[in-house]
Every structure is written in C-alpha cells, then in structure tokens.
C-alpha positions as CSV (number, residue, x, y, z in Angstrom):
1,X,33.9,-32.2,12.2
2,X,32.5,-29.4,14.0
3,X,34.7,-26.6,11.8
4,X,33.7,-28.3,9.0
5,X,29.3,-28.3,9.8
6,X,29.8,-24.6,11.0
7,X,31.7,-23.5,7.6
8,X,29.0,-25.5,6.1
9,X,26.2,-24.0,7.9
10,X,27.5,-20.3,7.9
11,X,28.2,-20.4,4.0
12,X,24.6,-21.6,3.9
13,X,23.4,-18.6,5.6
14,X,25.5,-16.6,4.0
15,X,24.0,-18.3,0.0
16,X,20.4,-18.2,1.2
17,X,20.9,-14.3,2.0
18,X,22.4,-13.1,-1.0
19,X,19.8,-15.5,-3.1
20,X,17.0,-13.1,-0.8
21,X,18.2,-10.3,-1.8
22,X,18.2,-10.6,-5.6
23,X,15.2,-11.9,-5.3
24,X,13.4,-9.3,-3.0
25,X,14.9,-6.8,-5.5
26,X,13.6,-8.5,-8.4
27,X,10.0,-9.5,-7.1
28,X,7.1,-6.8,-7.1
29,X,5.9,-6.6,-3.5
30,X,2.7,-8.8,-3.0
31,X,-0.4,-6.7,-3.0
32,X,-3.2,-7.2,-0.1
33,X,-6.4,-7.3,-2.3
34,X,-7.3,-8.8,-5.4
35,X,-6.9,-7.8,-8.9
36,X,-10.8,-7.2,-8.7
37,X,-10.5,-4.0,-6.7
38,X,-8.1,-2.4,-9.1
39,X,-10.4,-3.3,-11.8
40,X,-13.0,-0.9,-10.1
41,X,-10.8,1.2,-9.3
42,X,-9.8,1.8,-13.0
43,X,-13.2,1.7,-14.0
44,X,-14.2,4.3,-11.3
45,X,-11.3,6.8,-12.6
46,X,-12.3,6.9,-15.7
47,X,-16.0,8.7,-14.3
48,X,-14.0,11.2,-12.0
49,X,-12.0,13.9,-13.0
50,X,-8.2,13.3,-12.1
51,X,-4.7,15.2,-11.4
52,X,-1.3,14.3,-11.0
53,X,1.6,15.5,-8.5
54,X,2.7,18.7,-10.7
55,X,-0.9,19.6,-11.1
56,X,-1.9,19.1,-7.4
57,X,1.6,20.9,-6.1
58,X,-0.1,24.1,-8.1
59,X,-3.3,23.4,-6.5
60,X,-1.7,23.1,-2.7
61,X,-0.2,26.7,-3.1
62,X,-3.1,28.6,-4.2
63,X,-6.0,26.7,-3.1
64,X,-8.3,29.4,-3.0
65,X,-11.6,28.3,-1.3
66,X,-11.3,24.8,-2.4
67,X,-11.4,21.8,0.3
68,X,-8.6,19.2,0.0
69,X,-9.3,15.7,1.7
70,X,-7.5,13.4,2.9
71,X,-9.2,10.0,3.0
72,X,-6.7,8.1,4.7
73,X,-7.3,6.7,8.1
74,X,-6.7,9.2,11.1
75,X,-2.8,7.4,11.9
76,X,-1.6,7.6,8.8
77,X,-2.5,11.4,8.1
78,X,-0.9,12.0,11.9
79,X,2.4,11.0,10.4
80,X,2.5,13.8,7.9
81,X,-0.2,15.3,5.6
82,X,-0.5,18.1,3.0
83,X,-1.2,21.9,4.3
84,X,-4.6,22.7,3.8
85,X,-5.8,19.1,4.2
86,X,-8.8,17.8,6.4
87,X,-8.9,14.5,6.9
88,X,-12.3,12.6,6.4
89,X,-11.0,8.6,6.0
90,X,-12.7,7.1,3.1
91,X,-15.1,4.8,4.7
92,X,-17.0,7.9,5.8
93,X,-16.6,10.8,3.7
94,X,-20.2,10.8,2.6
95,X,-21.1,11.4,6.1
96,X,-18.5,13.9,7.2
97,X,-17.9,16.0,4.3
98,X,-21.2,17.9,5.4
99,X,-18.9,19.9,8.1
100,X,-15.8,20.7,5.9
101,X,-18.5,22.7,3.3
102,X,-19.6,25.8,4.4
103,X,-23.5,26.4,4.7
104,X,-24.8,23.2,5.8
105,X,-27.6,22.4,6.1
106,X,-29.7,25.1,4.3
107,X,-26.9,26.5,2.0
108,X,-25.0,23.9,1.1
109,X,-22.0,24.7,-1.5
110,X,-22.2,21.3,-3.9
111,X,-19.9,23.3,-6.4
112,X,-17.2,23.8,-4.6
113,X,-14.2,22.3,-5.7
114,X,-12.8,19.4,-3.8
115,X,-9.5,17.6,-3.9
116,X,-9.1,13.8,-2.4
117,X,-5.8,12.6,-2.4
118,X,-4.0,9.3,-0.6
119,X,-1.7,7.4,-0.1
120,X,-1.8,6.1,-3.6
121,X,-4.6,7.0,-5.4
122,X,-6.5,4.2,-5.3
123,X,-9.2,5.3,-1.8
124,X,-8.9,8.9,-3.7
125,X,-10.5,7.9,-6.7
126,X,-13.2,6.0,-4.9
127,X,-13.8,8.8,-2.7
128,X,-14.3,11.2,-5.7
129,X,-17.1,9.2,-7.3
130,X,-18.5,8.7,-3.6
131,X,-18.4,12.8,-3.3
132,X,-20.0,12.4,-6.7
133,X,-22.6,10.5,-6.3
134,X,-24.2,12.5,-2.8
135,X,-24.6,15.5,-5.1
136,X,-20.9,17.3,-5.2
137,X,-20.0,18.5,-8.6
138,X,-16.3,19.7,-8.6
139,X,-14.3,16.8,-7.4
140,X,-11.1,15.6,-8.6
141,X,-8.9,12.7,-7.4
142,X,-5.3,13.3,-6.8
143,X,-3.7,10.0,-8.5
144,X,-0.5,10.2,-6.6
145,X,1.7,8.4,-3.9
146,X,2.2,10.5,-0.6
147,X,5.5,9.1,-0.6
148,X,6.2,10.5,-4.2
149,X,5.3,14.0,-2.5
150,X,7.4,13.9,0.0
151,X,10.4,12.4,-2.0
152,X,9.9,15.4,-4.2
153,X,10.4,17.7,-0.9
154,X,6.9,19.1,-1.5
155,X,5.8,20.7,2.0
156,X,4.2,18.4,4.7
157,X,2.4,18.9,7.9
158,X,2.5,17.3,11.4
C-alpha cells in the first residue's frame, strides 16, 4: 500500500511539474501595475522624441557633449550600466539634472542634448517629458530593454 501511495504521489509531482512548465512557458509574466500606467506611458511618448537600440548604440560611441541618464534606481545601475551614463533615478531627475549640465546656475545649457534610457523604456519616457517640461529642449527617450543591450553584447560598465 505504501509503494502504491508513493508511485501515486511521485507521478503526481512529477504531472503537476510538467503541466507548470507548459504553462509558465505559455503565460506572459504578470505585470506589477495597472494597464493605466502604460496608457500614460504611451500617451507621454508620443510628446517626446524617441530612439531605439541601433540608434542609441550610434549615440553611445560618439556622444559628443551630450548627457546620457540613467533613471533607474542606484542598485540596479550598480549591476551594469552604459559608458557615458550618469545615473539620476527617475523620481528625481528634475532635481538632479541641474549638476550633470554644465553652467548652472547662471549659464545653464537647456539645449543640450540628453539621452534617458532604462530598463525598459517605460521610466525613460516619463523622464523625457519630466526633462521637458523644467525647460530642457533636446531630450530623447531610449525605448529599449537593458537586457536587449546586453544580449546584443553592446559594452556595459561596472
């Protein structure tokens, strides 16, 4: 009797992981906010000017005087980030930009072009518009996933 529950048991196991699996590679992974915040999200991008990977890449290797940001939070641009980049997390970028821009206070360079990437586009976009909006008037969003970037073996810093 005992055999016989532990056959049954293990084949169980063995049923319910398999049925995981096709199903975790079937299902989309579940998202942490709601469909609202993509909705601004889309609507913000379409009132800041954008750039994908290829474009960006050209941008990272001859960046001339031009600031790239990245607006993730200070752990997750430890773990690898794009040369160049300062980071200036997204919840405060209206207040720190101020020091990545030469001539502040009196001389202030609003034309300068800036770059805000991500991790996926999303806080880049947002940042862009916030940029926007406290007077800058060359920024562009990178809409790109870091992990895109570095699958691509683009270079990344530590």
């Amino acid at each position: 009797m005992r055999v016989k529950l532990f056959v049954v048991v293990v084949a169980s196991i063995f049923m319910l992981g398999l049925s995981g699996q096709v199903f975790a590679e079937d299902a989309k992974p579940a998202k942490s906010w709601p469909a609202s915040v993509d909705d601004v999200i889309g609507k913000t991008k379409s009132s800041v000017k954008t750039i994908d990977m290829e474009a960006f890449k050209k941008v990272v290797e001859n960046k001339g005087d031009a600031i790239i940001i990245d607006v993730r939070e200070p752990e997750e641009y430890k773990s690898g980030f794009i040369p160049g980049a300062t980071n200036i997390p997204r919840g405060v970028a209206e207040f720190k930009i101020w020091k990545a821009v030469a001539g502040f206070p009196d001389k202030t360079n609003t034309s300068i072009k800036i770059y805000t990437y991500c991790a996926i586009g999303g806080r880049a976009v947002l940042t862009a518009k916030a940029l926007q909006d406290v007077g800058f008037t060359d920024v562009t969003a990178v809409t790109m996933k870091m992990a895109d970037w570095i699958k691509a073996g683009n270079p990344v810093e530590r």
